[in-house]
FIKOLZA-1660 file (N, C-alpha, C; in steps of 0.1 Angstrom, whole numbers, plus 5000, padded with zeros to 4 digits):
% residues 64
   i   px   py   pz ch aa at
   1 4837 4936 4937  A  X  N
   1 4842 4948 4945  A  X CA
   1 4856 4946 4949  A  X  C
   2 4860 4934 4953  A  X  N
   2 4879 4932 4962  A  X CA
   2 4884 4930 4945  A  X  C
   3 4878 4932 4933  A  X  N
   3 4889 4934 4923  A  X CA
   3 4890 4947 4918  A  X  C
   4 4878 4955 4923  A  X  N
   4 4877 4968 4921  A  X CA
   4 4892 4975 4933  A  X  C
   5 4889 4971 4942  A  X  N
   5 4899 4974 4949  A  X CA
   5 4916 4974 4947  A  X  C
   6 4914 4958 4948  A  X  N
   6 4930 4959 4943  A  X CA
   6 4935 4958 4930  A  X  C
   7 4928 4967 4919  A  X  N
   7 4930 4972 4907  A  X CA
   7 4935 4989 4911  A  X  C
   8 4926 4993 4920  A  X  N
   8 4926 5007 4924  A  X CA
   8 4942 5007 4933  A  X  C
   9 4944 5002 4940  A  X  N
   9 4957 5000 4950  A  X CA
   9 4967 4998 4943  A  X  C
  10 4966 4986 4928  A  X  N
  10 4979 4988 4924  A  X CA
  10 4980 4996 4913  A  X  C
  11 4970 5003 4910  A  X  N
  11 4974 5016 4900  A  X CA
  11 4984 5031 4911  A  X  C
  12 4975 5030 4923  A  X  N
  12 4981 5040 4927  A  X CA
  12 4993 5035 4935  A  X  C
  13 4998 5021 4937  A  X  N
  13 5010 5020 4944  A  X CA
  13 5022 5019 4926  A  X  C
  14 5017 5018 4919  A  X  N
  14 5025 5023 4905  A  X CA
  14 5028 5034 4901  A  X  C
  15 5017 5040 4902  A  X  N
  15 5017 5056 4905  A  X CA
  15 5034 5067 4913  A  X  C
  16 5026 5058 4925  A  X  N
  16 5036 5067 4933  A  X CA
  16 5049 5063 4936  A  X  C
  17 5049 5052 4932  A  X  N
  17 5064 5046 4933  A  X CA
  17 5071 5050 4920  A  X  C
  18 5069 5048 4905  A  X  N
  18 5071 5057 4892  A  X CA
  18 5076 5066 4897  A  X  C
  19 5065 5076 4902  A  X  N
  19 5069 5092 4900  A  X CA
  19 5080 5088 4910  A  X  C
  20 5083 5084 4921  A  X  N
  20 5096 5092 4932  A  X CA
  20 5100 5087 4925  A  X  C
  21 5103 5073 4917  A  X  N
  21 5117 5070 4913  A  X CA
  21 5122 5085 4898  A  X  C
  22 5113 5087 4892  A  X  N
  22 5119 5096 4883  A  X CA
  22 5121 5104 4890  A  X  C
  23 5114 5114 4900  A  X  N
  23 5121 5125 4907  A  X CA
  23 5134 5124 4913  A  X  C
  24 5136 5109 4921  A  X  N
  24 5151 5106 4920  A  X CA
  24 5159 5105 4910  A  X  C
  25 5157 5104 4901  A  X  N
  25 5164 5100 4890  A  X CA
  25 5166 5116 4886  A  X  C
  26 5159 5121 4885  A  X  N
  26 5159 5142 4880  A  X CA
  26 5169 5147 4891  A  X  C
  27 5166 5139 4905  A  X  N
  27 5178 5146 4911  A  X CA
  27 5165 5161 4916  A  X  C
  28 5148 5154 4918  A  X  N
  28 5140 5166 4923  A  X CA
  28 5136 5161 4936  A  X  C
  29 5126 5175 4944  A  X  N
  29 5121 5168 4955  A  X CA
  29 5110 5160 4952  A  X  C
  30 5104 5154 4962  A  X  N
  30 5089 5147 4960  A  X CA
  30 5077 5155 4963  A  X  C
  31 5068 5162 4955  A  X  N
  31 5058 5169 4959  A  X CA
  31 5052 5162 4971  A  X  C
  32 5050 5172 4983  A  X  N
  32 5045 5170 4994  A  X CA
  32 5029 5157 4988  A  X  C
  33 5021 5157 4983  A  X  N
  33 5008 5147 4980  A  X CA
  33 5017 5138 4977  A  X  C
  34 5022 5139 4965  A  X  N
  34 5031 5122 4964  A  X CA
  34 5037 5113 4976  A  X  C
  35 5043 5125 4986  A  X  N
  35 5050 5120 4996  A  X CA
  35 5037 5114 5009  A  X  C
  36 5027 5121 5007  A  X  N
  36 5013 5119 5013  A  X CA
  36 5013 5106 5010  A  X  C
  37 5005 5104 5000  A  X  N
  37 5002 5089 4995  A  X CA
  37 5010 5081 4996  A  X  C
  38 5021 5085 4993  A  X  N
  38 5035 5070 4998  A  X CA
  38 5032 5068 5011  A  X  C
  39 5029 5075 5026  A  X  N
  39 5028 5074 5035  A  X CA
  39 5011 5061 5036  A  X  C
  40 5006 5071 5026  A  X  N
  40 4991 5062 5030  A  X CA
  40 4987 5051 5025  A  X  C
  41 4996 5048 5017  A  X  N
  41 4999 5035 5014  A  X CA
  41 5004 5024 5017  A  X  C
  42 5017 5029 5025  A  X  N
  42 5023 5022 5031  A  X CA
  42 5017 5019 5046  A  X  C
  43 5005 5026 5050  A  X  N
  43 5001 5024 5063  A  X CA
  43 4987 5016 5058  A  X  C
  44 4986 5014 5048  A  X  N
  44 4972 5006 5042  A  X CA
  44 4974 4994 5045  A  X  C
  45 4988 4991 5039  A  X  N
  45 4992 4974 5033  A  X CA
  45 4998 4970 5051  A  X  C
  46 5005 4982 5060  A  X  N
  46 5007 4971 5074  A  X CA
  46 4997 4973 5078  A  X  C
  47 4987 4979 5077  A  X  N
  47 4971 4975 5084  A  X CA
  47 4963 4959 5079  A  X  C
  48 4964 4960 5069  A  X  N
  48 4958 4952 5059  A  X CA
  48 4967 4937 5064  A  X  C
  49 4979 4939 5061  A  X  N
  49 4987 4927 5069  A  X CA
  49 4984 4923 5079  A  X  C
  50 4984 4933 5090  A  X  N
  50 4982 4928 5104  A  X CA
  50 4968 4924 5107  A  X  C
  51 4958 4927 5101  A  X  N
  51 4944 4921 5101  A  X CA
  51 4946 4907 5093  A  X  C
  52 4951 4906 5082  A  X  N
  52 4954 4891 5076  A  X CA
  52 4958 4883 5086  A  X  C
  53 4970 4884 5090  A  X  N
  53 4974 4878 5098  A  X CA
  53 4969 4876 5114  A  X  C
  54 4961 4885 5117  A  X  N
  54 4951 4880 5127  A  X CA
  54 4938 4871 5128  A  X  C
  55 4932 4872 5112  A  X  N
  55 4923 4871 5107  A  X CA
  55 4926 4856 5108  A  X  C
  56 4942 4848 5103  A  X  N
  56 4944 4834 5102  A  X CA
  56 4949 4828 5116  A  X  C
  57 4952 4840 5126  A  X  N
  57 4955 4832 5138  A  X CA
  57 4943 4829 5144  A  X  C
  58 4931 4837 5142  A  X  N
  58 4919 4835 5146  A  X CA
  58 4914 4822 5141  A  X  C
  59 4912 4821 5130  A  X  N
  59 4907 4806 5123  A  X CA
  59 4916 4797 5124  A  X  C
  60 4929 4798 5129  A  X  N
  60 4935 4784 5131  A  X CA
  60 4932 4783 5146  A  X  C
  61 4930 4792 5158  A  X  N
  61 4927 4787 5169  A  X CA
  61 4911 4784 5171  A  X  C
  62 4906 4787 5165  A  X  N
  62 4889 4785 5164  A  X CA
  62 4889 4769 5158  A  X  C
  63 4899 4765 5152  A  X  N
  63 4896 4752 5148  A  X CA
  63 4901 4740 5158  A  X  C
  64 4913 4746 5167  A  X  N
  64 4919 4736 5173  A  X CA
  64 4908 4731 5188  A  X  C
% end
C-alpha cells in the first residue's frame, strides 16, 4: 500500500510541476486546479515532514 502511495504522489507531483513549468514557458496563467494541487501538495509533504520528524524525536527520546 506505502508503494501505492508514493507512486501516486510522485506521478502527481510530476504532473503539476511539468504543466506550470510549460505554462511558464508559454508565458500562460496556471489553471486555478493546477494551482489547487500545487498548494495541496505542498501542504502534504510539510505535514508529512513534520510528523517524520516527530515521529524520530519520539523514538529517540523513548529510548534514552
Amino acid at each position: 500500500m506505502l508503494e501505492f502511495a508514493a507512486l501516486t504522489y510522485g506521478v502527481l507531483a510530476t504532473f503539476v510541476v511539468n504543466s506550470a513549468r510549460r505554462n511558464r514557458r508559454e508565458e500562460r496563467a496556471n489553471p486555478p486546479i493546477l494551482t489547487l494541487f500545487g498548494f495541496l501538495l505542498m501542504a502534504f509533504s510539510i505535514a508529512m515532514s513534520v510528523m517524520l520528524i516527530g515521529y524520530v524525536g519520539y523514538q529517540h527520546l523513548a529510548i534514552a
